[in-house]
N, C-alpha and C positions, 0 to 999 in steps of 0.2 A: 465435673466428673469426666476423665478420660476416655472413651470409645477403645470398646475392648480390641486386641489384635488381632486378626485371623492370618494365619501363615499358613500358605501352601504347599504341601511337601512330595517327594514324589512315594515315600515307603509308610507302611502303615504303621510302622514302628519306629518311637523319636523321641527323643531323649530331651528334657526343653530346664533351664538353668535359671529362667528368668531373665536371660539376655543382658543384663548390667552389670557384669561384672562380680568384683566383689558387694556392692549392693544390689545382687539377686537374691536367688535362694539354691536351695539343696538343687542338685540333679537331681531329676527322676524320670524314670523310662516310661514311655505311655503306650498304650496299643488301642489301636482306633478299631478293631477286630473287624467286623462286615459293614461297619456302619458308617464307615468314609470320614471321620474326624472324632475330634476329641480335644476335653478343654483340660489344661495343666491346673489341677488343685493349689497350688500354690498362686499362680499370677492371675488366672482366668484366659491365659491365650488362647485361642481355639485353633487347632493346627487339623488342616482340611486333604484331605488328597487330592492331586492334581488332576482334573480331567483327562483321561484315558489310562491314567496310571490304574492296577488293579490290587485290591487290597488282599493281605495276608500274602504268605509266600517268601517274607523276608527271612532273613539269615543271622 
């Protein structure tokens, strides 16, 4: 089995594709709200906020 991804971002708002191309999946936009991360329902990646970055606030 695979060991899941963790990517660190610096916005709490991230839009995640599955990373492979045409063998991804759908875009979809994710929002980590106060909680500092969040995992993409389609792949399981877990996209984390960068330390000192601060959540919410994006555009």
């Amino acid at each position: 089995m695979q060991a899941i991804e963790t990517i660190e971002v610096e916005k709490s708002k991230i839009a995640c594709d599955g990373g492979k191309g045409a063998l991804g999946h759908p875009r979809v936009f994710l929002n980590m709200g106060d909680k500092g991360q969040v995992e993409c329902p389609y792949c399981g990646r877990v996209y984390v906020l960068k330390p000192g970055a601060k959540p919410g606030g994006d555009h």
